[in-house]
C-alpha positions in Angstrom: -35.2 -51.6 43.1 -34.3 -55.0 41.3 -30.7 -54.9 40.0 -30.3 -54.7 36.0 -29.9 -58.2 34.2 -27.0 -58.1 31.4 -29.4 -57.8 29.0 -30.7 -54.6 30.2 -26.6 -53.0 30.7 -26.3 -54.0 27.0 -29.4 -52.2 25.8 -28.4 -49.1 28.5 -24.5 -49.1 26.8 -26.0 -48.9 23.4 -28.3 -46.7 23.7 -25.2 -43.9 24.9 -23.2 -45.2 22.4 -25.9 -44.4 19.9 -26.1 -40.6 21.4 -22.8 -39.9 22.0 -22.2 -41.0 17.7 -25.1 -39.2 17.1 -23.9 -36.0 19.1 -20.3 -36.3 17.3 -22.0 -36.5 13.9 -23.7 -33.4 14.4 -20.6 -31.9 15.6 -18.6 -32.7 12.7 -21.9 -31.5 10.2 -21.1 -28.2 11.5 -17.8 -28.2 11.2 -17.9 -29.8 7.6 -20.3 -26.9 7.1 -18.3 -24.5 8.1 -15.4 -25.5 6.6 -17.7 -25.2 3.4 -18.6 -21.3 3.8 -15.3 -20.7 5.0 -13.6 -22.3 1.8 -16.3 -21.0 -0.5 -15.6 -17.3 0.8 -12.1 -17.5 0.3 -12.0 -18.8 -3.5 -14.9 -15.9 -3.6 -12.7 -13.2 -2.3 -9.7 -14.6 -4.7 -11.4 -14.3 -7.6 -13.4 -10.6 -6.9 -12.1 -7.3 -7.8 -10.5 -5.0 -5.1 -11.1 -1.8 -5.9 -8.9 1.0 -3.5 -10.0 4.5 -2.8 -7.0 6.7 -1.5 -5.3 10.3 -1.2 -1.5 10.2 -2.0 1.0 12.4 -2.6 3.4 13.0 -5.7 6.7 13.8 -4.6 7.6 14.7 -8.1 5.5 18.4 -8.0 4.4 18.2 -4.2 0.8 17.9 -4.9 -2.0 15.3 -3.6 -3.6 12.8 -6.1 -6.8 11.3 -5.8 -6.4 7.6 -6.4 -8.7 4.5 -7.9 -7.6 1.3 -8.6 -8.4 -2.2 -9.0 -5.7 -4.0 -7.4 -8.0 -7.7 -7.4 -8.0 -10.1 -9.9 -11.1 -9.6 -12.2 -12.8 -6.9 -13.7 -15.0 -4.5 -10.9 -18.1 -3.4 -12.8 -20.7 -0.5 -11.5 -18.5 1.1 -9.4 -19.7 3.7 -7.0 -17.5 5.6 -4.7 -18.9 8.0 -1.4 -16.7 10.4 0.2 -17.7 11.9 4.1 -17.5 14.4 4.0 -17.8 15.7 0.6 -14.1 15.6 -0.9 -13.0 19.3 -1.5 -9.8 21.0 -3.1 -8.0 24.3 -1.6 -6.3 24.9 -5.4 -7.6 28.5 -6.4 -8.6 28.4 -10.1 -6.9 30.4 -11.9 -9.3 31.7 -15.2 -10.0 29.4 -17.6 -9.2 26.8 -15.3 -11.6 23.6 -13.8 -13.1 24.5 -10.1 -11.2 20.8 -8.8 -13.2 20.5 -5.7 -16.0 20.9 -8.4 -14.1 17.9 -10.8 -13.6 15.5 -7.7 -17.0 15.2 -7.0 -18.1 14.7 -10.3 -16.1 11.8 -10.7 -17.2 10.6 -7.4 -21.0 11.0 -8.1 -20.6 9.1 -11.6 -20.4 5.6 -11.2 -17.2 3.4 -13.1 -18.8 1.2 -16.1 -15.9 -1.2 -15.6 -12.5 -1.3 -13.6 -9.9 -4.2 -15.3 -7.5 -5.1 -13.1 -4.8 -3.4 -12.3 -6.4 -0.6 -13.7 -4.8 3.3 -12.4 -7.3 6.3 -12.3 -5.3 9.2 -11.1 -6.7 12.8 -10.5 -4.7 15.8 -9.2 -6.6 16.6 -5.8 -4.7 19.7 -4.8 -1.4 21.1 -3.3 1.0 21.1 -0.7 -1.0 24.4 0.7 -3.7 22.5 1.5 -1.7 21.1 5.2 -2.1 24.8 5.9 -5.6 25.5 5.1 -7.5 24.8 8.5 -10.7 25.3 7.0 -10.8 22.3 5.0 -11.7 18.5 6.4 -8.4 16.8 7.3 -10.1 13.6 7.3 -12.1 11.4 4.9 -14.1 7.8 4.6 -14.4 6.3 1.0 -17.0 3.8 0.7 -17.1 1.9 -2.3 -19.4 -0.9 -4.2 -18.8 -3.0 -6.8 -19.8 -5.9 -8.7 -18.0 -8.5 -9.3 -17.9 -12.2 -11.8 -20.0 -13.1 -9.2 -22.2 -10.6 -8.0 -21.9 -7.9 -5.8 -18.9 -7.7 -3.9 -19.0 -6.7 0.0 -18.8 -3.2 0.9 -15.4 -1.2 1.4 -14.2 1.7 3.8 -11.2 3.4 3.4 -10.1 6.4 5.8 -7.6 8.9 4.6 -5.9 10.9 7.2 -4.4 14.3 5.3 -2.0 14.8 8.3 -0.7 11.7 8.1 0.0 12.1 4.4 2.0 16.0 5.7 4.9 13.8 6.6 4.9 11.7 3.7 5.1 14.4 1.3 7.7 16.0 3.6 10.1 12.9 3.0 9.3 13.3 -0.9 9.7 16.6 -1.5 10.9 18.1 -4.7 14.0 19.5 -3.2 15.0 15.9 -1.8 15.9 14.7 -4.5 18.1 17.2 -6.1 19.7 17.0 -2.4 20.0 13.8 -2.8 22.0 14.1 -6.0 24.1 17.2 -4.7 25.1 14.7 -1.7 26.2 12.4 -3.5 27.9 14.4 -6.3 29.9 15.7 -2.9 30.9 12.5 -1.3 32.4 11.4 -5.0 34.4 14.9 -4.9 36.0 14.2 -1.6 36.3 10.7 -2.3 38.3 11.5 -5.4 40.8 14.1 -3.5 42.7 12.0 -1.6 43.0 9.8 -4.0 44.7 12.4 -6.1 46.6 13.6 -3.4 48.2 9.8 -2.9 48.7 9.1 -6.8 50.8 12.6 -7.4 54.3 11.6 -5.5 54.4 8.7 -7.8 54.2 10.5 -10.7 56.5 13.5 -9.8 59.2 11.2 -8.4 61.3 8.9 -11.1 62.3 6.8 -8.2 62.7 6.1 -4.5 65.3 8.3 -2.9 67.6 5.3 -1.3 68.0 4.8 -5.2 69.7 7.7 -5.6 72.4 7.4 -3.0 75.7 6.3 -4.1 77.2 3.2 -2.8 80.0 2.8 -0.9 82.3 1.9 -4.2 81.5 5.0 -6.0 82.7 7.6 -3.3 86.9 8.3 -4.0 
C-alpha cells in the first residue's frame, strides 16, 4: 500500500474534525433541548395551582377534618377528587342530623368549579372514636385533577394514614392544653414562694442586729 501524500492527511484530519464538530453539535442540541423542557416545566409548575387532599386532626374538639386546599399560585378550576376506598365516617347520627360518611362523598363525587389560591375547604370527617373502630379502612389514596392557566395540570396522589394521624391527635388533645396552662400556673406559684419567703425578714426587721449592739462607750 503506497504511503499517504500530505494532501491526502489534510483531507483525512478534516474530515474527523468535521465529525467530531458535528457529533458535539448534536450533543449540545440535546442538551439545549433539554434544558428547554426542563426550564419550560419548571415556570409551568410555578405558575399551576396545587390543590392538597388530606385527613387532619383538630386538637381543639379532638375530631378529624377532611381537608382541600389550593396551596399553588393560581386559581385550580374543575376540580375532581377520588378517594380508595370510598372515604367513610364512624360518627353515629344522631336524628335530625346529616349521615357524614353520606356528606363526604357527596363532596367528593361533585367536582370544585374553581379553587383561588390559598383557598381552605374544611369538613368535619369524624371523631376521635374512629382509631377504635377496626371495621373501618385505616388507609386512604386521594387522587385529584385539575385545570390550571394553562391546561390540565398533572395528576396527584395523596395517602392518608389514620394511625399515623392516632399520635398526632394524642399530642393535641383537648386536655393538653388546659395542662399546659395548669403547669405553668404551678411553676409561677412555686416560683413566687421563695421569693416571698426571702423578701419577709426584710420587712419584719428595722435593721441588722450588729446595729443594735451597744458600743463599747455606752456600757458604765
Amino acid at each position: 500500500m503506497d504511503q499517504l501524500t500530505t494532501d491526502q492527511w489534510t483531507v483525512i484530519v478534516a474530515v474527523v474534525a468535521a465529525l467530531i464538530a458535528t457529533w458535539q453539535a448534536a450533543i449540545a442540541r440535546v442538551a439545549a433541548n433539554k434544558q428547554l423542557v426542563l426550564s419550560e416545566r419548571i415556570h409551568r409548575e410555578q405558575n399551576e395551582p396545587y390543590v392538597i387532599v388530606d385527613i387532619q386532626p383538630d386538637g381543639n374538639h379532638g375530631s378529624l377534618l377532611l381537608i382541600i386546599e389550593n396551596t399553588g399560585p393560581t386559581v385550580a378550576r374543575d376540580v375532581r377528587i377520588s378517594c380508595d376506598p370510598p372515604l367513610e365516617s364512624g360518627w353515629e347520627p344522631r336524628p335530625g342530623e346529616p349521615d357524614l360518611t353520606q356528606v363526604m362523598q357527596e363532596i367528593l363525587a361533585r367536582p370544585i368549579p374553581i379553587l383561588p389560591p390559598r383557598r381552605r375547604l374544611t369538613f368535619l370527617l369524624d371523631n376521635q372514636d374512629r382509631f377504635e373502630n377496626v371495621q373501618l379502612p385505616r388507609v386512604y389514596t386521594f387522587t385529584v385533577d385539575a385545570n390550571g392557566p394553562e391546561g390540565e395540570v398533572e395528576t396527584a396522589q395523596y395517602t392518608v394514614d389514620l394511625d399515623a394521624l392516632k399520635w398526632v391527635l394524642l399530642e393535641e388533645r383537648p386536655t393538653k392544653r388546659v395542662e399546659d396552662k395548669l403547669s405553668k400556673i404551678e411553676k409561677a406559684v412555686h416560683a413566687l414562694v421563695p421569693n416571698n419567703r426571702r423578701s419577709s425578714p426584710s420587712r419584719t426587721h428595722a435593721a441588722p442586729v450588729h446595729q443594735r449592739r451597744p458600743s463599747s462607750g455606752d456600757t458604765a
